[in-house]
DSSP file (Angstrom, degrees, kcal/mol; ACC not computed):
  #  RESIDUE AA STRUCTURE BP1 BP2  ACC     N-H-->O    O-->H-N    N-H-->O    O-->H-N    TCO  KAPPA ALPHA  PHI   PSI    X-CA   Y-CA   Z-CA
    1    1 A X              0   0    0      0, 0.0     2,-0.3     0, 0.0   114,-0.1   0.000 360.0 360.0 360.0 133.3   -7.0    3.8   18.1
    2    2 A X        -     0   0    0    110,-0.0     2,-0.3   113,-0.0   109,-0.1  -0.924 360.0-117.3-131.8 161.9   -8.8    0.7   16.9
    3    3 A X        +     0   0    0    107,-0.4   109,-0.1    -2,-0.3   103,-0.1  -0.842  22.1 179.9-103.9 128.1  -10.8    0.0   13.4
    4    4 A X  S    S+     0   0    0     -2,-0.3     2,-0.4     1,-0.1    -1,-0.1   0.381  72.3  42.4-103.1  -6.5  -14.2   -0.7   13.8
    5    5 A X        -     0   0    0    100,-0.3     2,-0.4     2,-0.0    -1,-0.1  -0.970  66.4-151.3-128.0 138.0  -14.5   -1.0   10.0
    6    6 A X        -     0   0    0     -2,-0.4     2,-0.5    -3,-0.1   102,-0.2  -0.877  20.7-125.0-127.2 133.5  -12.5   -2.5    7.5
    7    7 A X        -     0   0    0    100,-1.6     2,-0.2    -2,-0.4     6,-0.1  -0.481  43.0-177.5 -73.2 132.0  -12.3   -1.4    3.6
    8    8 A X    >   -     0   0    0     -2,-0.5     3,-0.7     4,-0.2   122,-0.4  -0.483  36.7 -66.0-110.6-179.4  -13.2   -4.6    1.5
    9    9 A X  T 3  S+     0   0    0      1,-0.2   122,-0.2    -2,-0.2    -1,-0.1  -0.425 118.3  26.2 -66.1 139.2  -13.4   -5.5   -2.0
   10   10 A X  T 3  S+     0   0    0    120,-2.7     2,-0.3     1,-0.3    -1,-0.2   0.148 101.0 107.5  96.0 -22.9  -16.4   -3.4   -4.1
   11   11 A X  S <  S-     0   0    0     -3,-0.7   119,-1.3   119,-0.1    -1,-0.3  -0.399  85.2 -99.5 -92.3 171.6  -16.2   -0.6   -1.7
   12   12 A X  B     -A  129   0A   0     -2,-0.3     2,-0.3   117,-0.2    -4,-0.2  -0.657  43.9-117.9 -77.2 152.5  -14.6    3.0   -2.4
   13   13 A X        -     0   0    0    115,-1.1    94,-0.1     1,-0.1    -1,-0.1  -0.683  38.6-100.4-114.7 132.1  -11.1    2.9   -0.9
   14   14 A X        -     0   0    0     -2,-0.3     2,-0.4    92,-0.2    14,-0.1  -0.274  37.9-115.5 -33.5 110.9  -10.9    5.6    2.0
   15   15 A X        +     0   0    0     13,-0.1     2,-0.2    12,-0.1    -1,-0.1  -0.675  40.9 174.1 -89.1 147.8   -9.3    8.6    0.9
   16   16 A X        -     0   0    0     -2,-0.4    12,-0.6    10,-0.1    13,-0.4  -0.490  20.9-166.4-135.7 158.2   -5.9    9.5    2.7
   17   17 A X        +     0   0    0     10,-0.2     2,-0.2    -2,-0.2    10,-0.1  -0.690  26.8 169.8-160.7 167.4   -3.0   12.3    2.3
   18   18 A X        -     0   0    0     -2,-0.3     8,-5.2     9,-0.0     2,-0.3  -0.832  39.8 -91.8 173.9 148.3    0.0   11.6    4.2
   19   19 A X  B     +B   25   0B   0     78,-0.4    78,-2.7     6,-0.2     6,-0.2  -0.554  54.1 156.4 -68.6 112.4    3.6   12.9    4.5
   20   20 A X    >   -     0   0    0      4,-4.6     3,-1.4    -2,-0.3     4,-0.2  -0.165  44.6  -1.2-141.8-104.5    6.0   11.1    2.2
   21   21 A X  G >  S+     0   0    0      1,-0.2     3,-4.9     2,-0.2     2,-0.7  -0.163 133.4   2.4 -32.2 139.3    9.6   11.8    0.4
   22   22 A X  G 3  S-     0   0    0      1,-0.3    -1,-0.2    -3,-0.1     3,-0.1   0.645 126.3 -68.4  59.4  -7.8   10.8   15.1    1.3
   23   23 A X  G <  S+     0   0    0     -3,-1.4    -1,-0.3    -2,-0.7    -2,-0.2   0.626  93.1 147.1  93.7   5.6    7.8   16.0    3.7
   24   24 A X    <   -     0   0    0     -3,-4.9    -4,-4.6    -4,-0.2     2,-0.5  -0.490  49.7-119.6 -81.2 171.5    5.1   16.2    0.2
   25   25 A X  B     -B   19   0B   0     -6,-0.2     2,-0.5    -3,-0.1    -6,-0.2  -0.901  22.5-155.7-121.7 140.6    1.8   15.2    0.9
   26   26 A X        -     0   0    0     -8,-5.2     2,-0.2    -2,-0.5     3,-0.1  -0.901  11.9-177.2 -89.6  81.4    0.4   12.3   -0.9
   27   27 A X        -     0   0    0     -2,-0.5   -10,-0.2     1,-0.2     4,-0.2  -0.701  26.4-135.9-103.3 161.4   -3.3   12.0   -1.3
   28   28 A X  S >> S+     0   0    0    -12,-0.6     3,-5.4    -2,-0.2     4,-0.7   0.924 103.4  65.9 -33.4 -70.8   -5.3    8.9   -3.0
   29   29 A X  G >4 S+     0   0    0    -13,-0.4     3,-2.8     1,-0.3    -1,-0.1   0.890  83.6  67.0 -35.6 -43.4   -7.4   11.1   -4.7
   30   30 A X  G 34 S+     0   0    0      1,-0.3    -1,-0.3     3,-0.1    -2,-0.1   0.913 102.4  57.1 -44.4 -34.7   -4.4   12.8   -7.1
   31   31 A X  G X> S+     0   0    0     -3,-5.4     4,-2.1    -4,-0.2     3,-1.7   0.736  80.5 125.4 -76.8 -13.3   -4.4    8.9   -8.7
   32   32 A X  T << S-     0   0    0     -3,-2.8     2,-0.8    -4,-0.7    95,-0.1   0.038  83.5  -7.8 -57.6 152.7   -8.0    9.3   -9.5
   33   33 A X  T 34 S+     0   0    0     93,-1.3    -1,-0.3     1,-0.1    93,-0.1   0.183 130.0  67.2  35.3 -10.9   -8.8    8.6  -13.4
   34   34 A X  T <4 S+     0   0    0     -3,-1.7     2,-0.3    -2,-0.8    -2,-0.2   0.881 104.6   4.7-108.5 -42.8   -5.0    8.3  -14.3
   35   35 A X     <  -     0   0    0     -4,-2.1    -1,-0.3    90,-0.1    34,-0.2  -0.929  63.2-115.9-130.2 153.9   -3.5    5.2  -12.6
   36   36 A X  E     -c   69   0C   0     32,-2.7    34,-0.9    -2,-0.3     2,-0.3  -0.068  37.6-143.3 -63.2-170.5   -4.5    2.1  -10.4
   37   37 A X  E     -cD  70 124C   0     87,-2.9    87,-2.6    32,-0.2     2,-0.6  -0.806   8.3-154.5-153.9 123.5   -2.8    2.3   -6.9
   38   38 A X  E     -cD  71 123C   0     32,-1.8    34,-6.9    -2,-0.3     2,-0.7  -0.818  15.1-150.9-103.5 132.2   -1.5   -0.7   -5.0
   39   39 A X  E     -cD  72 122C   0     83,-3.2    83,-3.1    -2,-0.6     2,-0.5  -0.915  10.3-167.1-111.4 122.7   -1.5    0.0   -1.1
   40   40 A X  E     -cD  73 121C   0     32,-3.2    34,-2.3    -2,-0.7     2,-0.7  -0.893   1.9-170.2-112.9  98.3    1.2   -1.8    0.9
   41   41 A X  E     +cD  74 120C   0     -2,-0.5    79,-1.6    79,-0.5     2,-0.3  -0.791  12.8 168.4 -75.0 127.8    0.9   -1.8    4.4
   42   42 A X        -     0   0    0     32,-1.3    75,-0.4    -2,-0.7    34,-0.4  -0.882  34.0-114.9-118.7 154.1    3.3   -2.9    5.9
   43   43 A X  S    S-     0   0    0     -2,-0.3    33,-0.9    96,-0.2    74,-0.4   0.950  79.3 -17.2  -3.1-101.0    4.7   -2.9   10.1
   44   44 A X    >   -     0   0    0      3,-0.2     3,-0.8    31,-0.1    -1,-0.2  -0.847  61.3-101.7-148.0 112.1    7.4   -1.1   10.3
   45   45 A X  T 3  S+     0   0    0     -2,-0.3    37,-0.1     1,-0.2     6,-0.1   0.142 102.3  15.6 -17.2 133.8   10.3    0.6    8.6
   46   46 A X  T 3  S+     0   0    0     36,-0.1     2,-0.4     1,-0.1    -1,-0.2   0.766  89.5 130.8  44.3  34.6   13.6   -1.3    9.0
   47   47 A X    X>  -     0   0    0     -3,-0.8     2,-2.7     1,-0.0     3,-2.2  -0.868  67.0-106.9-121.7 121.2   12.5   -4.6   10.0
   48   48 A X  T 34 S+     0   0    0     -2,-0.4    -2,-0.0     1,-0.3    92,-0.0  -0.068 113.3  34.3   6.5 -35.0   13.3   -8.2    8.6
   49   49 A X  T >> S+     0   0    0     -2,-2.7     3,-2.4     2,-0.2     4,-1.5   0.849 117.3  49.1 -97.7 -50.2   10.1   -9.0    6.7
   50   50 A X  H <> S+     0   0    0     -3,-2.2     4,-1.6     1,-0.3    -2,-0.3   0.793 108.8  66.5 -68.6 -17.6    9.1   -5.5    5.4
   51   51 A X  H 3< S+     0   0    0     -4,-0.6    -1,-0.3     1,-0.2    -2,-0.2   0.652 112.4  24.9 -45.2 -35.9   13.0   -5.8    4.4
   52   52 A X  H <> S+     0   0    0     -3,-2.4     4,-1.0     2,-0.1     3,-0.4   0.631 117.7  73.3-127.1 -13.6   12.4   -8.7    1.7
   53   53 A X  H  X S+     0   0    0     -4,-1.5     4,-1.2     1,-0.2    -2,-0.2   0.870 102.4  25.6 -47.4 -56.9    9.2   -7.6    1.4
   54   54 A X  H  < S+     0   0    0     -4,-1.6     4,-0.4     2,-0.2    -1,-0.2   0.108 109.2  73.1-116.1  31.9    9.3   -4.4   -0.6
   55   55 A X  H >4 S+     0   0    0     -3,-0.4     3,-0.7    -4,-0.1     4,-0.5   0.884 104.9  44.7 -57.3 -74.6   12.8   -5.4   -2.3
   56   56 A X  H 3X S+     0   0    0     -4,-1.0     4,-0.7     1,-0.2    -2,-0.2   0.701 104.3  57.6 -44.3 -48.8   10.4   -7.7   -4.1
   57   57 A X  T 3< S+     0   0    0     -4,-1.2    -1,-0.2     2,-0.2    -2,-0.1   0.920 108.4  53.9   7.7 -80.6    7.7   -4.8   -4.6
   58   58 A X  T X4 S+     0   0    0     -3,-0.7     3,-4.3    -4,-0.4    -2,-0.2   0.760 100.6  52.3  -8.3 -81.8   10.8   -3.2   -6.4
   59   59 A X  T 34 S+     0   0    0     -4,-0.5    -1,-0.3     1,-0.3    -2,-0.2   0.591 112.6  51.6 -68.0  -6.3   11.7   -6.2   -9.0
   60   60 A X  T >X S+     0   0    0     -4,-0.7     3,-2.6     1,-0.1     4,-2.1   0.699  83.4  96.0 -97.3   5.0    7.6   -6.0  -10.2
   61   61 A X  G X4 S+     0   0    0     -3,-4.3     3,-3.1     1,-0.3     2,-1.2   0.784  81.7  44.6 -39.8 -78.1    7.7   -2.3  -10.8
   62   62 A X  G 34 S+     0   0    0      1,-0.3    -1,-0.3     2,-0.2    -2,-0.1   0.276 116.2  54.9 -87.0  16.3    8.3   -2.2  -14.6
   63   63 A X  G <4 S+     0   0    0     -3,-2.6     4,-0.5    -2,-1.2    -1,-0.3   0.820 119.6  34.4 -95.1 -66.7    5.1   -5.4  -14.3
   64   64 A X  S X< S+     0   0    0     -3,-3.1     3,-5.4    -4,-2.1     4,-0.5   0.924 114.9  54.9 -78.7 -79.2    2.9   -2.6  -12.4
   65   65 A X  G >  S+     0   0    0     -4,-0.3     3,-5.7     1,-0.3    -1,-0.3   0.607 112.7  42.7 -40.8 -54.4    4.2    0.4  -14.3
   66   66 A X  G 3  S+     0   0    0      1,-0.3    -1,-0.3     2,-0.2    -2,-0.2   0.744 108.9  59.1 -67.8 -21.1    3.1   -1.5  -17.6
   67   67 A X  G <  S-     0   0    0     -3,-5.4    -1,-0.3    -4,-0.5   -31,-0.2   0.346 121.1-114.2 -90.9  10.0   -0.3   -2.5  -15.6
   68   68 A X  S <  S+     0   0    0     -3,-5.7   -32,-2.7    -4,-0.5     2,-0.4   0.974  72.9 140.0  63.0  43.5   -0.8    1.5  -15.3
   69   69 A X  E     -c   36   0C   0    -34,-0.2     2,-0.4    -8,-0.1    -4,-0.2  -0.946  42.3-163.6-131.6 109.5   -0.3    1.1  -11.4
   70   70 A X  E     -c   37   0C   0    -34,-0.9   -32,-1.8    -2,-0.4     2,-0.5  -0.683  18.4-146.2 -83.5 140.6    1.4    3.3   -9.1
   71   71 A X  E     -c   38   0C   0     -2,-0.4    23,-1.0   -34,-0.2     2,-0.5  -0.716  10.1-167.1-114.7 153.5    2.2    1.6   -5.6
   72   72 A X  E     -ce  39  94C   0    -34,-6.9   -32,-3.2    -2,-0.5     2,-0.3  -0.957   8.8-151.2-122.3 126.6    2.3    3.4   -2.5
   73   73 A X  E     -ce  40  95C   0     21,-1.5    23,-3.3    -2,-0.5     2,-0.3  -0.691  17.1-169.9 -99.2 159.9    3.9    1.8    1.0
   74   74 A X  E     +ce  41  96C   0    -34,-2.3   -32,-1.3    -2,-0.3     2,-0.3  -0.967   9.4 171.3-147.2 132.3    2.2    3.3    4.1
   75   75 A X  E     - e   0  97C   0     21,-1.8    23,-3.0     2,-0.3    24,-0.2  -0.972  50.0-120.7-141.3 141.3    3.6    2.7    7.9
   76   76 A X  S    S+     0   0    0    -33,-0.9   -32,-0.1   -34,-0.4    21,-0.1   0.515  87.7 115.7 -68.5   3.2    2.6    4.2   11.2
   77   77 A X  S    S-     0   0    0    -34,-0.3    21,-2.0    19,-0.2    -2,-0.3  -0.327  83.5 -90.9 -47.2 145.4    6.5    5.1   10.9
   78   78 A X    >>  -     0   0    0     19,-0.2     4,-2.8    20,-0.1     3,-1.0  -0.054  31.6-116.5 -34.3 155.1    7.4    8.7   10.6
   79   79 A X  H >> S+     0   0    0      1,-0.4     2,-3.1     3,-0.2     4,-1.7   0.964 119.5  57.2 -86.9 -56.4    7.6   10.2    6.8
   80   80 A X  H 34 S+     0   0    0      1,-0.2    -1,-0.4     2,-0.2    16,-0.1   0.278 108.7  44.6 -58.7  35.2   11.5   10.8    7.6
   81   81 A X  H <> S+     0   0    0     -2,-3.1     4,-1.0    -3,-1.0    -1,-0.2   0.501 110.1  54.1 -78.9 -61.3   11.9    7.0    8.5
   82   82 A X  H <X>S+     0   0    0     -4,-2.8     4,-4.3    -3,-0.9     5,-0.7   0.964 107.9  48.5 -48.0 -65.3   10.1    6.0    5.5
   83   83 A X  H  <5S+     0   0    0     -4,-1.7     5,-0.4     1,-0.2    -1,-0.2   0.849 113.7  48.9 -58.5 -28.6   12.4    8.2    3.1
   84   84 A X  H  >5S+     0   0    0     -5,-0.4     4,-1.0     3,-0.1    -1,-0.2   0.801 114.9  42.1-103.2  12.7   15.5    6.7    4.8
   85   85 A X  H  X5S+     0   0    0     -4,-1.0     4,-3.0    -3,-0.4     5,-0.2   0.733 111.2  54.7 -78.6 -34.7   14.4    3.0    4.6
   86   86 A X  H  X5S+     0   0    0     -4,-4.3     4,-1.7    -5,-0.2     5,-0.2   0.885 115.7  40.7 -75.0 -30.8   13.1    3.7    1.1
   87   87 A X  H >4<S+     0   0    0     -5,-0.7     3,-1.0     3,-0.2    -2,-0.2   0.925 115.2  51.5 -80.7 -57.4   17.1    5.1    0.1
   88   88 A X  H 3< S+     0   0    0     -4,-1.0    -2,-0.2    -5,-0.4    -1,-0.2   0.901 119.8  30.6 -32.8 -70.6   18.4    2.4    2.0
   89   89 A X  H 3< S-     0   0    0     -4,-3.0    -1,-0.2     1,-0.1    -2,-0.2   0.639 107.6-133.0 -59.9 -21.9   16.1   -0.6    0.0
   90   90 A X    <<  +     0   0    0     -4,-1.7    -3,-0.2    -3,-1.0     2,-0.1   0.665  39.3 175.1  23.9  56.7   16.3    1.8   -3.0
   91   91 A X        -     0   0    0     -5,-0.2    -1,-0.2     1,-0.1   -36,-0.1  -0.416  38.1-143.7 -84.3 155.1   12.8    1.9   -4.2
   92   92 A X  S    S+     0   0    0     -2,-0.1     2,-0.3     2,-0.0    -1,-0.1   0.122  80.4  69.3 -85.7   9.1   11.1    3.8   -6.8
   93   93 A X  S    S-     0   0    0    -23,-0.1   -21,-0.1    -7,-0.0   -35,-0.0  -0.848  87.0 -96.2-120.9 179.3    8.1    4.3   -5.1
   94   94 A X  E     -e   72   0C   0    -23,-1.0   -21,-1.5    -2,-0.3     2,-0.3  -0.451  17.3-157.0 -94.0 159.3    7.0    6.6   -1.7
   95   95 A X  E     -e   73   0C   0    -23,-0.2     2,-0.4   -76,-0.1   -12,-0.2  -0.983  23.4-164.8-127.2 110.1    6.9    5.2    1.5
   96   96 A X  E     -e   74   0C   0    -23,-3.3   -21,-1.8    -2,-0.3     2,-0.3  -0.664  18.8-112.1-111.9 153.5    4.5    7.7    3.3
   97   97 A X  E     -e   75   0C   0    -78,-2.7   -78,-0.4    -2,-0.4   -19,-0.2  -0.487  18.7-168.1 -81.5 143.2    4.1    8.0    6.9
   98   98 A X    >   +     0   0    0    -23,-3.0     3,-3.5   -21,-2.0   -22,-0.1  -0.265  32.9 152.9-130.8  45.0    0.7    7.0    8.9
   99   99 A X  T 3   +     0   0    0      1,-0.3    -1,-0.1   -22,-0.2   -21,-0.1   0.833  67.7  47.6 -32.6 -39.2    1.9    8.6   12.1
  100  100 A X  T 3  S-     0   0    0     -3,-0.1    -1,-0.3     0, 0.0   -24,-0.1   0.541 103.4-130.1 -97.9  -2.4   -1.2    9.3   13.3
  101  101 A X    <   +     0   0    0     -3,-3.5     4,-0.2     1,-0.1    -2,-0.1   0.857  69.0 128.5  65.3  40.9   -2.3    6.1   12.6
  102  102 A X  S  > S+     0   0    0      3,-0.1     4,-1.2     2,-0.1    -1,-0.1   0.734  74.9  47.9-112.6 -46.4   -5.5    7.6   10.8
  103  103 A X  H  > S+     0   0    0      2,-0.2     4,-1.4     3,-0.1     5,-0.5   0.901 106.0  51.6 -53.8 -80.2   -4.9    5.4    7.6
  104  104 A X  H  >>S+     0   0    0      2,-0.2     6,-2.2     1,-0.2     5,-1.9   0.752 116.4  44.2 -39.4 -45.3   -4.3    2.2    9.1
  105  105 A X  H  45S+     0   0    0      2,-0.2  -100,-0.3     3,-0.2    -2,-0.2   0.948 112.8  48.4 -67.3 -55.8   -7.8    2.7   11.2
  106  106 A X  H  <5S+     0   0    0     -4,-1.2    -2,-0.2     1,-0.3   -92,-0.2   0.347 115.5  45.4-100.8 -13.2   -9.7    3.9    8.5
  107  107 A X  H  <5S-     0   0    0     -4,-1.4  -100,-1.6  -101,-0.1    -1,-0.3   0.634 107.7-126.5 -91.3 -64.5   -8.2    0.8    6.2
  108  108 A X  T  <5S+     0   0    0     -4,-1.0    -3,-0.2    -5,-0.5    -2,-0.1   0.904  82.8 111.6  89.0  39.7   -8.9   -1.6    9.1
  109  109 A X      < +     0   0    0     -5,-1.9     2,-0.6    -6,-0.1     9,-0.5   0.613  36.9 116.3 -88.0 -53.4   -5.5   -2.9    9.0
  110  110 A X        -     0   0    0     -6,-2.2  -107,-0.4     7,-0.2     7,-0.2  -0.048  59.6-145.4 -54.8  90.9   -4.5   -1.3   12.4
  111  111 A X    >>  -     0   0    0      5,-0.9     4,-1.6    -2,-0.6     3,-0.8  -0.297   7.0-151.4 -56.8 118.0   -3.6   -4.4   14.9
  112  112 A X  T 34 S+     0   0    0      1,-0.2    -1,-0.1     2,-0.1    -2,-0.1   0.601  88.2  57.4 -84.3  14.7   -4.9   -2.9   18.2
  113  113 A X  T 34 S+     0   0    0      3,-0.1    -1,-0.2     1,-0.1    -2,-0.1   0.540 125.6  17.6 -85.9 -20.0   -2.1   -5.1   20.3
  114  114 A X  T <4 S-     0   0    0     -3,-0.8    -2,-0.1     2,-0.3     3,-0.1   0.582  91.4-141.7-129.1  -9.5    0.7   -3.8   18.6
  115  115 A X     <  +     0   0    0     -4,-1.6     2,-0.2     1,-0.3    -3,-0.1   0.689  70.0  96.8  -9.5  78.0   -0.5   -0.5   16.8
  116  116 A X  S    S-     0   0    0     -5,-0.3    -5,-0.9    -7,-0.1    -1,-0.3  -0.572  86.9 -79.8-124.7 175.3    1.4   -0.8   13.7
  117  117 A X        -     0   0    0    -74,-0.4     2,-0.5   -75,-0.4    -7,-0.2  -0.490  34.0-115.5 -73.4 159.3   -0.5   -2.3   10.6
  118  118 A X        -     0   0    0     -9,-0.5     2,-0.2   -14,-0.2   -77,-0.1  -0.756  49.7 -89.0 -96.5 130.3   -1.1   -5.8    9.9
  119  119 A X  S    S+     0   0    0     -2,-0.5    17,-1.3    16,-0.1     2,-0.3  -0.051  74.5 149.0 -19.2  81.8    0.9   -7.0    6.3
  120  120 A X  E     -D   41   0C   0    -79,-1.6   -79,-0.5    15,-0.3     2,-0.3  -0.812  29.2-169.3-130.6 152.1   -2.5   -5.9    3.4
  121  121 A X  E     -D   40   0C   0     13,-0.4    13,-1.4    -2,-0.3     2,-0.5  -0.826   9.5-175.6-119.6 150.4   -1.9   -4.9    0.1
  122  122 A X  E     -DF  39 133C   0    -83,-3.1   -83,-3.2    -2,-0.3     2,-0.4  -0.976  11.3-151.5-136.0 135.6   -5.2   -3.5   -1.7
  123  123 A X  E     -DF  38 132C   0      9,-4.4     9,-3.2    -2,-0.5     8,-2.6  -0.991  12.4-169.8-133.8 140.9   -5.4   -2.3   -5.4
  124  124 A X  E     -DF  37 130C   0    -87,-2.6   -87,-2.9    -2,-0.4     6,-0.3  -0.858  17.0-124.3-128.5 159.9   -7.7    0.1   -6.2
  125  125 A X    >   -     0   0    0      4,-1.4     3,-2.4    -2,-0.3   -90,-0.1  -0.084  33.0 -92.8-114.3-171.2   -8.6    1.0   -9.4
  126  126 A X  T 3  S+     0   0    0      1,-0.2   -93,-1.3   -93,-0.1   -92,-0.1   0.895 124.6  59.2 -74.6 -27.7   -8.5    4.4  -11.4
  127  127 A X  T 3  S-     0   0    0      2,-0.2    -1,-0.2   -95,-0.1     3,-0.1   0.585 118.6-107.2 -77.2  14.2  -12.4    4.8  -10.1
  128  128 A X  S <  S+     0   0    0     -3,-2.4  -115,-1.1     1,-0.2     2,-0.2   0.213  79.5 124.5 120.2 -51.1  -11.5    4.6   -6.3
  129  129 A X  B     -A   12   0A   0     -5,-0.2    -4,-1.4  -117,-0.2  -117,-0.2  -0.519  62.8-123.1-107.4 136.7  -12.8    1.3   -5.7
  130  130 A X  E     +F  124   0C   0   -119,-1.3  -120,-2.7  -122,-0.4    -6,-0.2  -0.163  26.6 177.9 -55.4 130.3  -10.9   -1.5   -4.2
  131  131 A X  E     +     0   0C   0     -8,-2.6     2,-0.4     1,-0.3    -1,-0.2   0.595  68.9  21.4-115.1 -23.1  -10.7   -4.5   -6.3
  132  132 A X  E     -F  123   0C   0     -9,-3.2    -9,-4.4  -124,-0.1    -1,-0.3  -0.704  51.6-176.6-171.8 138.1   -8.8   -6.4   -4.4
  133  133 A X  E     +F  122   0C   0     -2,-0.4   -11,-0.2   -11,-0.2     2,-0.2  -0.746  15.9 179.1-126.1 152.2   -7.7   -6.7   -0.5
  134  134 A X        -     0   0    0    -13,-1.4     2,-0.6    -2,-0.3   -13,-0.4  -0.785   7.5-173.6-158.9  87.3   -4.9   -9.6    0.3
  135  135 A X        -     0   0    0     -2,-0.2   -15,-0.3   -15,-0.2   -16,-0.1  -0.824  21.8-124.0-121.5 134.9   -3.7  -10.0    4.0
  136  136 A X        -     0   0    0    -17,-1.3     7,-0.1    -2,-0.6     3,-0.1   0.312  14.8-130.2 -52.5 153.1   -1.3  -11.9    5.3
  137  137 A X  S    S+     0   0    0      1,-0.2     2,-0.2     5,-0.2    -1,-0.1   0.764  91.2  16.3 -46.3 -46.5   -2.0  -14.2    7.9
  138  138 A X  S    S-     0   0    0      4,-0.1    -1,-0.2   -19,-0.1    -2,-0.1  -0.957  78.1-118.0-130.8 155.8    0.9  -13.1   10.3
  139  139 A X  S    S+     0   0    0     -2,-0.2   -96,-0.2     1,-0.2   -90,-0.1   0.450 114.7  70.0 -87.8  35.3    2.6  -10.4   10.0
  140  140 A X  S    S+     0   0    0      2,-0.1    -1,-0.2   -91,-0.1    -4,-0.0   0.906  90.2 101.5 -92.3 -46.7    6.0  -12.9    9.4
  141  141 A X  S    S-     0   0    0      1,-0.1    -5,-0.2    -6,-0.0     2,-0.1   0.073  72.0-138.8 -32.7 131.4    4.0  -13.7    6.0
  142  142 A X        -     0   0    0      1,-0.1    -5,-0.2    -7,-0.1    -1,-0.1  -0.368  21.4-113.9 -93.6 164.1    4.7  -12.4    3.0
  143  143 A X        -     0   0    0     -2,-0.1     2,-0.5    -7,-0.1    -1,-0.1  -0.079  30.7-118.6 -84.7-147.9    1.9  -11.3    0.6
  144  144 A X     >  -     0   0    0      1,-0.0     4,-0.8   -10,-0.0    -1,-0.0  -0.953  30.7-169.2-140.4 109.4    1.6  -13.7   -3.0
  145  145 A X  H  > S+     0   0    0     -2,-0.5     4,-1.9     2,-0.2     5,-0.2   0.636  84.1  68.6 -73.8 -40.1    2.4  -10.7   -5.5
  146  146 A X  H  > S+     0   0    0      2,-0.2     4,-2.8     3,-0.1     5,-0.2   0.994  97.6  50.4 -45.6 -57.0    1.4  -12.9   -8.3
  147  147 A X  H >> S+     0   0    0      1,-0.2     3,-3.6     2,-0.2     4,-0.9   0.858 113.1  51.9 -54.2 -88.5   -2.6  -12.6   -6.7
  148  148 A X  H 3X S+     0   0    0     -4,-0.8     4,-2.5     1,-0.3    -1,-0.2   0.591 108.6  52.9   3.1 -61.4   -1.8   -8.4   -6.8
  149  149 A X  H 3< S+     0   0    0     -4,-1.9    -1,-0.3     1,-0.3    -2,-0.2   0.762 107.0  48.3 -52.8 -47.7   -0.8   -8.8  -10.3
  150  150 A X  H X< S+     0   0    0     -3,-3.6     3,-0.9    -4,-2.8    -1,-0.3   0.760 102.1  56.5 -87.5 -16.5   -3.6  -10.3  -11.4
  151  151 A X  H >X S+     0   0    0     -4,-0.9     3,-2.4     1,-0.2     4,-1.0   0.983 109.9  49.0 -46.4 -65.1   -6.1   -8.3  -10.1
  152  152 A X  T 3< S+     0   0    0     -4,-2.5    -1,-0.2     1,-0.4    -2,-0.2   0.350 107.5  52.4 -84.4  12.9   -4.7   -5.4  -11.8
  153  153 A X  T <4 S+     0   0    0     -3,-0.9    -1,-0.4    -2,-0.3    -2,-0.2   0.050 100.3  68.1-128.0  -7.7   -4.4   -7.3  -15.3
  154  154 A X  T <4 S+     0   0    0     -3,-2.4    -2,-0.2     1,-0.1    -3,-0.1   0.799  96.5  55.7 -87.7 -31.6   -8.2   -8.0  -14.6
  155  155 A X  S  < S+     0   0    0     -4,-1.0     2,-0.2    -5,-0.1    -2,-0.2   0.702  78.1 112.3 -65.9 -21.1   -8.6   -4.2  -15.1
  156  156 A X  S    S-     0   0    0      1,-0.1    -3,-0.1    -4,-0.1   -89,-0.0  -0.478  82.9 -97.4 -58.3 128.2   -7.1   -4.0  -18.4
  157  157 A X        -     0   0    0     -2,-0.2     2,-0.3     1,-0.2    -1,-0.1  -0.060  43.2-116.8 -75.9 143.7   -9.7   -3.1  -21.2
  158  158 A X        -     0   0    0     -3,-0.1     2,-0.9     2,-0.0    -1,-0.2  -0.627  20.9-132.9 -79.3 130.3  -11.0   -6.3  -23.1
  159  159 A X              0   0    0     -2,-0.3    -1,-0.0     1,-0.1    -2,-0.0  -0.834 360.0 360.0-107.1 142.5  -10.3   -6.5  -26.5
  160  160 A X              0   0    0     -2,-0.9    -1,-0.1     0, 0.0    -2,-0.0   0.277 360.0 360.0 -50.6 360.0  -13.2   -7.4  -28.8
């Protein structure tokens, strides 16, 4: 399965459900009007990068919580992978499965050489729409969480 399209900045973010914790399903839509949502793709469940990767996630929660953002990780991994890598790392956000690799495509993430995702975080905002797409160069690269951060601190109501 290969992506002939890829979700950019300005566009409405693709809507998904996916398997995560426990076998619940996880849709985009559910975040709609109430929170921002940062989407981490990452590889692959238990390997070395996505390992220091979404440690670091972790230590910005109570940054995104306070930015009104819930983050979601997404891997062509099985949802029961996902749930024992996320108890293993011991994060507070889902790691949902993109088995089917439907996600990934539909994202335009999906490397068709390896068919896992390539390293993107996106934040999309409480209307839907991606505000901001970041992907690594390789997938040994890590993303710049700082860039993530500020996108979603660009969303915060101006005060007069």
């Amino acid at each position: 399965m290969q992506a002939t399209t890829s979700a950019e900045v300005g566009q409405t973010a693709p809507e998904f459900k996916l398997k995560g914790p426990g076998g619940q399903w996880v849709s985009l839509s559910e975040f709609l009007g109430k929170k921002n949502v940062v989407l981490v793709f990452y590889p692959l469940a238990f390997s070395p990068v996505c390992t220091h990767q979404l440690p670091a996630l972790e230590k910005e929660m109570p940054r995104l919580r306070a930015l009104e953002a819930e983050v979601l990780g997404i891997s062509v991994d099985s949802h029961y992978a996902n749930e024992a890598y996320a108890q293993k790392l011991k994060l507070s956000f889902p790691l949902l499965g993109d088995f089917r690799k439907e996600v990934s495509a539909a994202y335009g993430v999906l490397n068709p050489d390896t068919l896992f995702s390539n390293r993107t975080l996106f934040v999309v905002d409480k209307q839907g729409t991606i505000v901001h797409r970041q992907q690594t160069p390789t997938n040994a690269d890590l993303p710049d969480n700082e860039r993530m951060i500020a996108a979603l601190e660009s969303l915060r109501p101006k005060l007069a």
